[in-house]
N, C-alpha and C positions, 0 to 999 in steps of 0.2 A: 346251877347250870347257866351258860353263858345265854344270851337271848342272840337269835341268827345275826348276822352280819348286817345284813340289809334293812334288819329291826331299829339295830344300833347306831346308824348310819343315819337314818331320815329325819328324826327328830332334830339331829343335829344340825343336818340342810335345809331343816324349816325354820330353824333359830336364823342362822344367816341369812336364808330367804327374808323372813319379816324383819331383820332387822335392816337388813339394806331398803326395803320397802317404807321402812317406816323414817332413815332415813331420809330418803327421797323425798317423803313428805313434810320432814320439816325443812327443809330447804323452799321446797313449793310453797309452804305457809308464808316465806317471806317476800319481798318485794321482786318477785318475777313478773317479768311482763307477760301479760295477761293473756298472748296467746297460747305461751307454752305452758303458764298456770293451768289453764283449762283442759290442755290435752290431756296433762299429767292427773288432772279430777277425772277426767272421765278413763283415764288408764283404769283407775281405783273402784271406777262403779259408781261415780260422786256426781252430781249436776254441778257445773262452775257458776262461780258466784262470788261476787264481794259483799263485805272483806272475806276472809276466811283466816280468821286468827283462830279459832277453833282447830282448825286441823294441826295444828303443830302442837296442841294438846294429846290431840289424837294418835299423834304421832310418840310422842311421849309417852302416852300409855301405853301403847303398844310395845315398845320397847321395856319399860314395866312388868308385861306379860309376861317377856321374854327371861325377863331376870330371875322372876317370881317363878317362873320354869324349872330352874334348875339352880341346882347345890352348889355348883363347882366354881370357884373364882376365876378358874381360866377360862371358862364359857362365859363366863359374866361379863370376863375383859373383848374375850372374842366378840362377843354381841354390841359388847358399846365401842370398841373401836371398828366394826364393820358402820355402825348408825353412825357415828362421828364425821367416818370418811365418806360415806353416801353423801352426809349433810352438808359438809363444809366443799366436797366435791361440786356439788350443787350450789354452793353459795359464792367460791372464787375459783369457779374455772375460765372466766371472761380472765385472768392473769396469764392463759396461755397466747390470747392477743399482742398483748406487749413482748411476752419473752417473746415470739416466733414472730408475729408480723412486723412488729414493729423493732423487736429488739435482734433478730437475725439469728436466732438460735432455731436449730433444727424441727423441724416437728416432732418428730421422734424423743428427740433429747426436755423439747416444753414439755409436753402431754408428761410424761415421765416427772419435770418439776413441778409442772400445776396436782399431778399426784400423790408424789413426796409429800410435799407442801399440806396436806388437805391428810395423808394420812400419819406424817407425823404431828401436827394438831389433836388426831383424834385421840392419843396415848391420854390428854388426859381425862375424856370420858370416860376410855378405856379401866383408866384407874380408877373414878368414883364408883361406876358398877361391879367392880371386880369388888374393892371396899364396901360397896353395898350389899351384897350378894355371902360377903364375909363376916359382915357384921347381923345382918336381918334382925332384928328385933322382931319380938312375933307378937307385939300389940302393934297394930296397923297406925292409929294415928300417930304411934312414935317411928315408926317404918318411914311415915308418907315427909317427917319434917326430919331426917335422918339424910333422905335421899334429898330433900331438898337442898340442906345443908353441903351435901357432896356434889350437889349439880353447881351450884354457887360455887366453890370451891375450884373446880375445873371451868367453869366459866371464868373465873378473877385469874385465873391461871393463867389462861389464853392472851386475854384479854390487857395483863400488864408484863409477865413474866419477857423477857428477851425483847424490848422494845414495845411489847404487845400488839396484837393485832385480833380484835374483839369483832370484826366484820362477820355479819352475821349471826351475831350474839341472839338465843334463845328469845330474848326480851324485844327486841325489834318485830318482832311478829303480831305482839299485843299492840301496834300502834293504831289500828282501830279497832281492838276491843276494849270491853270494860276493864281490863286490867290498868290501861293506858291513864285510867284517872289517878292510878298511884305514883304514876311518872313523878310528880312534884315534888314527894314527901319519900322516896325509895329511890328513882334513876334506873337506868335500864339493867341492873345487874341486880337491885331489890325485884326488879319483874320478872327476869330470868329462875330467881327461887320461888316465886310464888306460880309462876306457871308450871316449872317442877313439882311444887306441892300439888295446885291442882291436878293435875295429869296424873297424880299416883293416888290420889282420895278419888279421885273416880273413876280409876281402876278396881281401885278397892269395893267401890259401890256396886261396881259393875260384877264383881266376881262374890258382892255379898250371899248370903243365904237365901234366906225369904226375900221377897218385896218389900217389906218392912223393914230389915236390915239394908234394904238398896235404901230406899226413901230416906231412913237416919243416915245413912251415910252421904245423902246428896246435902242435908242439908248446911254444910260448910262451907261446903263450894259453892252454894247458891248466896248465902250470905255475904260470902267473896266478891264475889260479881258483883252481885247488885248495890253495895255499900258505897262507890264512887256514885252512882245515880241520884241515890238518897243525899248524899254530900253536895251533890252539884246544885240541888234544887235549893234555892235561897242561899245559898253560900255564894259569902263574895270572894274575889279574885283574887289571888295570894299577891297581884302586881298590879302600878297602875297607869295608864295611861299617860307620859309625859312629851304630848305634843307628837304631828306627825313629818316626812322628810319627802318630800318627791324624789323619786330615784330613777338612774335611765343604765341599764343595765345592757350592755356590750356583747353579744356571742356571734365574736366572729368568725366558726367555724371553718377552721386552717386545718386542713389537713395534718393528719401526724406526721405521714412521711415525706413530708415536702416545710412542716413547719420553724426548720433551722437550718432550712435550703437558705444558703445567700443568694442562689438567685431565682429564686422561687418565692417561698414560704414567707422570708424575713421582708422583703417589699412588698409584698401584697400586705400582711399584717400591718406593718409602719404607716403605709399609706391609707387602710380603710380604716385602725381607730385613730388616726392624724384627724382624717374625716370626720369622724364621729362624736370624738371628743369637742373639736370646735361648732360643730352645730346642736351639739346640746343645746337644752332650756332649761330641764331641772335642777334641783339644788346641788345634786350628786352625781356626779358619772364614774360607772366601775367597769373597768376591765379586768379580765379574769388572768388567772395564772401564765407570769409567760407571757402575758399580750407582747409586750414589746419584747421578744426573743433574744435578742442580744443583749451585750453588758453595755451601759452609758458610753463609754470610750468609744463605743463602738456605732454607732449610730451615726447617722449622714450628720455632716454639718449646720447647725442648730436648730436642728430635732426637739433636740432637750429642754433647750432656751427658750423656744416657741412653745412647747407644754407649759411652763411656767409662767412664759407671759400670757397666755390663754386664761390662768387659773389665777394669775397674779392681783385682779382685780375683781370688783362684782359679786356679785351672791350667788357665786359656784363652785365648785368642791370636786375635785379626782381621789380614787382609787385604783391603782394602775397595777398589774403584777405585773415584774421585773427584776432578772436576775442583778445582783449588784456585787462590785468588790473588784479584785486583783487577784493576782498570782501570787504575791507575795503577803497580803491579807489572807489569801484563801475569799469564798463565794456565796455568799446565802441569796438563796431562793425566797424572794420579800415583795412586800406591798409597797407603794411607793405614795405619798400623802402629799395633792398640792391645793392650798386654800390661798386665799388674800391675806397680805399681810403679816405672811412668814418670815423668819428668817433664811432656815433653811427647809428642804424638804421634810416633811412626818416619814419614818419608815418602820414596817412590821418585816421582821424576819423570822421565818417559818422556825419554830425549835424541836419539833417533833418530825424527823426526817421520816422518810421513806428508804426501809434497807433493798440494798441493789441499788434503786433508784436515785436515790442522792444521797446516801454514803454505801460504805462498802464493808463490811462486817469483814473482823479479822476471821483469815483464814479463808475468805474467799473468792479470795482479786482472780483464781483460775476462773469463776464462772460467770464472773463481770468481762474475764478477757474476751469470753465468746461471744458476746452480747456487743451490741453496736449503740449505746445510748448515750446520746449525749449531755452534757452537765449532771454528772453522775458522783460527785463527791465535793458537797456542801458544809458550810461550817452552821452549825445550829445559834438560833435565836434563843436571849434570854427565858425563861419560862415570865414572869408577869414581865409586859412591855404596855407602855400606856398606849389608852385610846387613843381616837382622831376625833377629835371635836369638834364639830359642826354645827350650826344651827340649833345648839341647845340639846344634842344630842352626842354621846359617846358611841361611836362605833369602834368594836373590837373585832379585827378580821382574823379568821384562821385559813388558812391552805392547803387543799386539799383533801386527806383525811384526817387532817386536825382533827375536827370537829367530832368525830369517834372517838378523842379523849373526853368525855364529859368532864372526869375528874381532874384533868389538867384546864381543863376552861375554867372551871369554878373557881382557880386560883385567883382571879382575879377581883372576884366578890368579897374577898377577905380584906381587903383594902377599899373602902369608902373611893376614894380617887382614882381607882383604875377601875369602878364597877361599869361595867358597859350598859347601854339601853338598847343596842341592837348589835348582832352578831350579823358579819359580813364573812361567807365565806367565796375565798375565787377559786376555779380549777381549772384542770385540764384533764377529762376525763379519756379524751380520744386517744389515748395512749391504750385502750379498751374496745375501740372500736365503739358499734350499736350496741352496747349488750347490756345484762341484766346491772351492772357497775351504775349506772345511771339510776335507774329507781329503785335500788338499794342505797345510794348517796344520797337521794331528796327523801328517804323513807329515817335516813339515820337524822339527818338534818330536822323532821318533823317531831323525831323523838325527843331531841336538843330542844327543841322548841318549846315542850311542852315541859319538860325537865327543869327548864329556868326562864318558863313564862318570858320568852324573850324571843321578839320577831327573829329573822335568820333569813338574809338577804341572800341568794348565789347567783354569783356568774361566772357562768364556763364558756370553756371554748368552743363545744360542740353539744351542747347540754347537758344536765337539764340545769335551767337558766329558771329562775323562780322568786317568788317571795312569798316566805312562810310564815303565818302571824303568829302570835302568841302562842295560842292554842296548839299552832301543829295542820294549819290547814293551811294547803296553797290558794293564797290569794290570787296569783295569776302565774301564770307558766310561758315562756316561749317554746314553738314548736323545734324539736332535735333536728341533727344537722343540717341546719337551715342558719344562714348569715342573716342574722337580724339583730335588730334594737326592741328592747321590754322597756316599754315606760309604767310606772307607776308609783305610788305612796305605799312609805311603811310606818305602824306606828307605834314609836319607841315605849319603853315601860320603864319603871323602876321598884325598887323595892325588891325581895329575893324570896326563895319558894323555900320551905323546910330540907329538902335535898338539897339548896344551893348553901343552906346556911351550915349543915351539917358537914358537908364532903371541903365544903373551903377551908373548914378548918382542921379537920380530922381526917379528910381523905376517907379513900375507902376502908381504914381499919375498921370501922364499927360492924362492916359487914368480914371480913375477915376474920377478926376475933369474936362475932355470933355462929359463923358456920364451923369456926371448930372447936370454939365450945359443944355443940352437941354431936360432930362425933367422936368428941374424947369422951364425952359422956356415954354414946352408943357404946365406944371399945371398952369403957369401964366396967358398964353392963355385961357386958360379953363376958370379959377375962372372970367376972364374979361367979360366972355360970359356970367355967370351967373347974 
């Protein structure tokens, strides 16, 4: 006999209920600004409070639950692509800023792409739960590194597949927990699976038998934890110390839509870092992405000449972003290098574009037409390009969301001559607005930090403006959309972290062919059962 309709039904709405909830919470585990973090704790019943890398455990398990619920792989899939799209909803919906306010596309038509966007990403969580749900292994500790295996899997999915875009990757969340000590020897995509593991062993704990069976089953995760603690005490530094740089860090905070106004935006820019730059003292001055808004050609009459002769002498050093090239070259989006005693200028050109943004994927110049953005189709930079050297010091700058490739940054460590001692990144975030895009960029950047014991300078246009040491802590910050100048020291390192030595040379296969080695191992199990 069938069970009533209504029987049948709620179960079902409580699967999607908790999974959208749980969701939502891993989203809130990461780098939200702290007013809306705390609403969304106290929605839950939680008291707010930092850090809280915990809850996106929490969150995790929960979804765990939900899997562990039931048989079916298309509820499985339903589950993890509702948690997928809750999360990633919650992690890039500040991208409906740029389409609508700034890029002129409808409201109706953004909200619809910021949606898209967030829930075709979630297909592939959708798929590891569906595959987990389908596989289950019914001894739990091969369950719990099964599922981990599969989260890894759809995280590296994201993360490099179609240009990748890993924003708000699972493993950013542990950047101040104890997980955060394995950044050096793992990177944030080793975090990503061990946070998956924890979250389904303590599930598992949680759903044990006795107290007894809880207890045995905490105690992995607890040795998880605590193992960076134990490591950190008397162990020395994987990097070290090679000298410090005074630095004078630029956010001129230009409005977006007025910032490639010729007669707005571009003269006010020109004229306050013309300003800034020449009244430096430090050894270093950077501006951020786009400081100088136009192409060299295009600048008042010697603009250019007076930047170089500023820098042309003395013990002082630019960073400059600025678009460079022709028409008939085509344009990169690049850093611009002026020291004493060059011949010609240093320049970095961005090689990891931004799709929409500065190229335009085939097949979709229709939704670039509707969009009003300008410098919209770039030619990409080298992948390794050498440092700027300065002061005894290799700075390697990236742009923008560079720096979310970890695995493309480390290319450069595989080469002694291009290994950097400080990571310079410039932006322009206000294509974003205030919103959560800001401390989710100095949260990814923190992670880098820590990833390859390597400071991590930013300057942006509208913040957040920073500098991040080794460790992963902000040394000092300037306040957001506020027009100012950040003085201070960074202090370079050398030498390279077990992740840096590993992924420079191997890339991420080693985690690629780990996570499917065990579930070809899980389906081998399976098929043997049948």
């Amino acid at each position: 006999m069938n069970p009533p309709k209504d029987q049948s039904r709620w179960p079902t709405l409580a699967r999607m209920a908790v999974a959208l909830i749980a969701g939502g919470a891993q989203a809130a585990s990461m780098a939200w600004p702290m007013s809306f973090q705390a609403a969304y704790l106290q929605l839950l019943g939680l008291h707010p409070g930092q850090p809280v890398w915990w809850l996106q455990l929490l969150a995790l398990a929960l979804l765990v639950g939900v899997l562990r619920g039931t048989r079916s792989w298309r509820q499985a899939a339903l589950s993890g692509w509702l948690f997928g799209t809750a999360w990633l909803l919650g992690s890039v919906g500040w991208t409906f800023v740029s389409l609508h306010t700034y890029g002129g596309l409808p409201a109706p038509l953004a909200a619809l792409a910021v949606l898209g966007l967030s829930a075709l990403l979630a297909l592939y969580y959708a798929a590891a739960c569906a595959i987990f749900v389908a596989l289950m292994p019914a001894y739990r500790p091969w369950a719990a590194v099964v599922f981990a295996a599969l989260w890894l899997l759809a995280e590296l999915m994201r993360g490099t597949w179609l240009t990748g875009f890993g924003w708000g990757a699972s493993g950013y969340a542990q950047v101040d927990g104890p997980l955060a000590g394995y950044a050096p020897w793992l990177g944030v995509y080793g975090l990503c699976a061990m946070s998956a593991w924890l979250a389904i062993t303590l599930a598992h704990a949680w759903q044990g038998g006795s107290w007894r069976d809880r207890v045995r089953g905490l105690a992995a995760p607890l040795v998880l934890l605590l193992l960076p603690f134990a490591y950190s005490v008397g162990a020395p530094e994987l990097s070290t110390a090679s000298g410090r740089l005074s630095v004078t860090l630029l956010q001129g905070n230009i409005a977006q839509d007025e910032k490639f106004q010729a007669d707005s935006g571009v003269p006010k820019a020109l004229q306050w870092y013309a300003e800034q730059m020449k009244n430096s003292r430090t050894a270093l001055v950077i501006a951020p992405e786009t400081a100088i808004p136009v192409l060299p050609q295009q600048l008042p009459p010697d603009y250019w000449e007076a930047l170089q002769q500023r820098f042309g002498t003395g013990q002082q050093a630019a960073l400059i972003g600025s678009p460079l090239g022709n028409y008939q070259q085509g344009y990169t989006n690049s850093v611009v290098g002026l020291k004493p005693g060059q011949a010609q200028p240093w320049r970095y050109d961005k090689q990891h574009l931004v799709p929409f943004g500065e190229f335009i994927p085939p097949f979709f110049k229709w939704f670039t037409a509707m969009m009003n953005i300008p410098l919209g189709d770039f030619n990409r930079g080298a992948v390794k390009q050498a440092p700027f050297e300065w002061q005894g010091q290799k700075l390697a700058p990236n742009i923008c969301y560079e720096d979310l490739f970890g695995e493309e940054l480390a290319l450069q460590f595989a080469d002694p001559a291009l290994t950097p001692s400080i990571f310079v990144n410039v932006s322009n975030l206000a294509w974003f607005g205030n919103s959560l895009a800001m401390d989710q960029h100095l949260q990814i950047a923190r992670l880098r930090a820590k990833e390859f014991e390597r400071p991590i300078v930013l300057a942006t246009n509208t913040g957040v403006t920073a500098i991040v040491d080794h460790r992963g802590a902000v040394v000092v910050a300037a306040a957001r959309d506020t027009r100012t100048v950040l003085v201070g020291e960074v202090e370079g390192r050398s030498g390279v972290t077990p992740y840096v030595w590993w992924v420079s040379r191997l890339g991420l296969w080693p985690l690629w062919l780990l996570a499917l080695g065990f579930v070809l191992l899980a389906l081998r199990a399976k098929l043997r059962k049948r």
